[in-house]
C-alpha positions in Angstrom: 0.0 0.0 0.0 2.9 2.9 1.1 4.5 1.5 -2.3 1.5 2.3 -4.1 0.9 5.6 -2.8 4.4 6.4 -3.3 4.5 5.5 -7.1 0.7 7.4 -7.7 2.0 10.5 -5.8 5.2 10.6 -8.4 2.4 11.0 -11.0 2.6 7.7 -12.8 -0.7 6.6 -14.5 -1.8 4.1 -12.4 -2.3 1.6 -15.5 1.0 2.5 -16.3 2.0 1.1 -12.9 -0.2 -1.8 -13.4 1.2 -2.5 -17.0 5.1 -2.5 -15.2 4.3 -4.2 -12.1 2.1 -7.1 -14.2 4.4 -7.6 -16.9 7.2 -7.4 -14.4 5.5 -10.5 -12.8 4.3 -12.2 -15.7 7.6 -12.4 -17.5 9.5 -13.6 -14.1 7.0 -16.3 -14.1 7.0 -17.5 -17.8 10.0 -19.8 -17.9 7.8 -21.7 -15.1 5.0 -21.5 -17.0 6.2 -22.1 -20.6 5.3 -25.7 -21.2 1.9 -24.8 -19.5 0.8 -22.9 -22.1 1.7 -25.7 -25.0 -0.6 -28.0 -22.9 -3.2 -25.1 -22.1 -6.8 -26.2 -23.6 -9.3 -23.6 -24.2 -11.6 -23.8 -21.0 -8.2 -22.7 -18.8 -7.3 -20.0 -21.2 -10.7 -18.6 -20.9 -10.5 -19.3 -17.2 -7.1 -17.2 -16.9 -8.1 -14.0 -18.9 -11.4 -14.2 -16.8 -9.2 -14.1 -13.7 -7.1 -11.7 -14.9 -10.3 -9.2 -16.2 -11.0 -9.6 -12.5 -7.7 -8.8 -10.4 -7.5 -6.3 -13.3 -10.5 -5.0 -12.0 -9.5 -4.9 -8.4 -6.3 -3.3 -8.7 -7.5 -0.1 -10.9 -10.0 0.3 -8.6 -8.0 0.3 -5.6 -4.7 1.6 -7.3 -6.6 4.5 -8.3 -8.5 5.1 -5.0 -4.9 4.9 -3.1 -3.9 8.0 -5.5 -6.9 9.6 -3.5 -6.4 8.4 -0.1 -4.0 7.1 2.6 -2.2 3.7 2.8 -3.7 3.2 5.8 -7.6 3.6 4.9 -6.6 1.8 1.8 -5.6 -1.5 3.5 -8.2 -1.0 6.0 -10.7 -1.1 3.2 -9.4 -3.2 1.1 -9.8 -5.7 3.7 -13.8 -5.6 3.3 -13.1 -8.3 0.7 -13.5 -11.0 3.9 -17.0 -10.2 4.9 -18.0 -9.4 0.9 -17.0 -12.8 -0.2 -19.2 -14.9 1.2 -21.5 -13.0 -0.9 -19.5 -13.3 -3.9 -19.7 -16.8 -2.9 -23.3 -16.9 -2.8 -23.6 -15.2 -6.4 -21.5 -17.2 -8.3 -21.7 -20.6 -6.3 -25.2 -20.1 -4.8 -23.8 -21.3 -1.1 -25.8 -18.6 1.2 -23.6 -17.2 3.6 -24.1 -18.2 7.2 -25.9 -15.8 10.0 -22.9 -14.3 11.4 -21.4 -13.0 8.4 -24.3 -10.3 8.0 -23.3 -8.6 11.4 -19.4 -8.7 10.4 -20.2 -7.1 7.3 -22.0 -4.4 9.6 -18.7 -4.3 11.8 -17.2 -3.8 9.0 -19.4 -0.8 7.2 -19.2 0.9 11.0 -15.2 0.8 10.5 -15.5 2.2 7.1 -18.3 4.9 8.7 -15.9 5.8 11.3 -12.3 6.2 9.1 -14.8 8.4 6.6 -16.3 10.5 9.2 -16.1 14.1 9.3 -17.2 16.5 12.3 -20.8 17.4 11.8 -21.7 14.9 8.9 -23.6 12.6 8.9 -22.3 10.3 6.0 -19.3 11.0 4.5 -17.2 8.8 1.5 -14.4 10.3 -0.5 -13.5 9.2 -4.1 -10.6 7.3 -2.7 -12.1 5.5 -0.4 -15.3 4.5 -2.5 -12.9 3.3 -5.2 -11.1 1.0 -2.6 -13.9 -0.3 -2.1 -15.0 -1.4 -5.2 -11.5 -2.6 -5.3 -12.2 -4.7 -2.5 -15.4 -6.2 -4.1 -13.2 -7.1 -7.3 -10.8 -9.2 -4.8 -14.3 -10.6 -3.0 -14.8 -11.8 -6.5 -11.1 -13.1 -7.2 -11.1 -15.0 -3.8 -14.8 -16.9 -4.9 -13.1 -16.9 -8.8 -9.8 -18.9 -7.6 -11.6 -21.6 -5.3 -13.6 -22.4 -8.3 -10.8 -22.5 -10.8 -8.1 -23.8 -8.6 -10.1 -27.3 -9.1 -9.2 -27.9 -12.3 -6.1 -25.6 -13.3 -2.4 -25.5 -12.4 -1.8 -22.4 -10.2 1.4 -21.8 -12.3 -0.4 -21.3 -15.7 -3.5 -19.3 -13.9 -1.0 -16.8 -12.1 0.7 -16.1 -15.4 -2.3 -15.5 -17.4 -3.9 -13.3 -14.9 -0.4 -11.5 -14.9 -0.7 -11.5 -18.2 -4.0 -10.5 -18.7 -3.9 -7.8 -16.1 -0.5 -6.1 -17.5 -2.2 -5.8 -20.9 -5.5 -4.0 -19.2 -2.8 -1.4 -17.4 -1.7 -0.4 -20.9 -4.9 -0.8 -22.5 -6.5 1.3 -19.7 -3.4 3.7 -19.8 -4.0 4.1 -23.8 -7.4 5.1 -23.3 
């Protein structure tokens, strides 16, 4: 998060930043993965560029949002992703979350409230913070996303193509 904030406060684009850090990762990990993607078939390669739209997803949300806010509300908030996933969970593998969860996701809102709260107002959300959060729903999603995938594809070959995948969205959202 503090090396985050430090690279949007130089003025990098974020999906610049995304485009570096992802390709960075993706190319470190291809002579693991090389062989992989001869044997790939087309249900994991649709699998890894879904993953990959995903954590894309995520990380311009909350890479953008940390440009707008501290490090510190950032991980705080990005840390909603626990008590949103068992909803994310619900939505794409129709398992209802249990009781409980619904008063830690209201724990969780009040911390949000209280980090966003201003003297005298009642509600109060900054742009950074409201993008973490929708960050934090992308990695809700990429937590339910990888249980489901991770039964029937090598964690090698789904790592790089998510790289993959989300390096190319960094420069394709830093060409738009």
């Amino acid at each position: 998060f503090i090396w985050s904030k430090t690279v949007t406060n130089t003025g990098m684009d974020s999906g610049v930043y995304l485009f570096l850090r992802y390709t960075l990762a993706f190319l470190l990990l291809l002579p693991f993965s090389a062989k992989k993607f001869r044997r790939m078939t087309a249900r994991q390669f649709k699998t890894g560029v879904m993953m990959g739209c995903i954590v894309f997803g995520g990380m311009i949300f909350q890479t953008c949002g940390i440009a707008l806010t501290t490090p510190s509300n950032s991980s705080f908030i990005t840390t909603a992703y626990v008590v949103i996933a068992p909803f994310t969970t619900w939505l794409l593998m129709k398992k209802k979350p249990q009781k409980h969860i619904y008063a830690a996701v209201g724990l969780c809102l009040v911390g949000i409230y209280i980090l966003n709260m201003k003297p005298g107002e009642i509600i109060s959300l900054n742009l950074g913070n409201a993008l973490t959060l929708l960050g934090a729903v992308g990695w809700a999603f990429q937590l339910t996303y990888t249980s489901v995938a991770g039964e029937y594809m090598d964690p090698i070959l789904l790592s790089a193509l998510n790289f993959g995948v989300t390096g190319l969205g960094g420069l394709l959202y830093s060409a738009v």
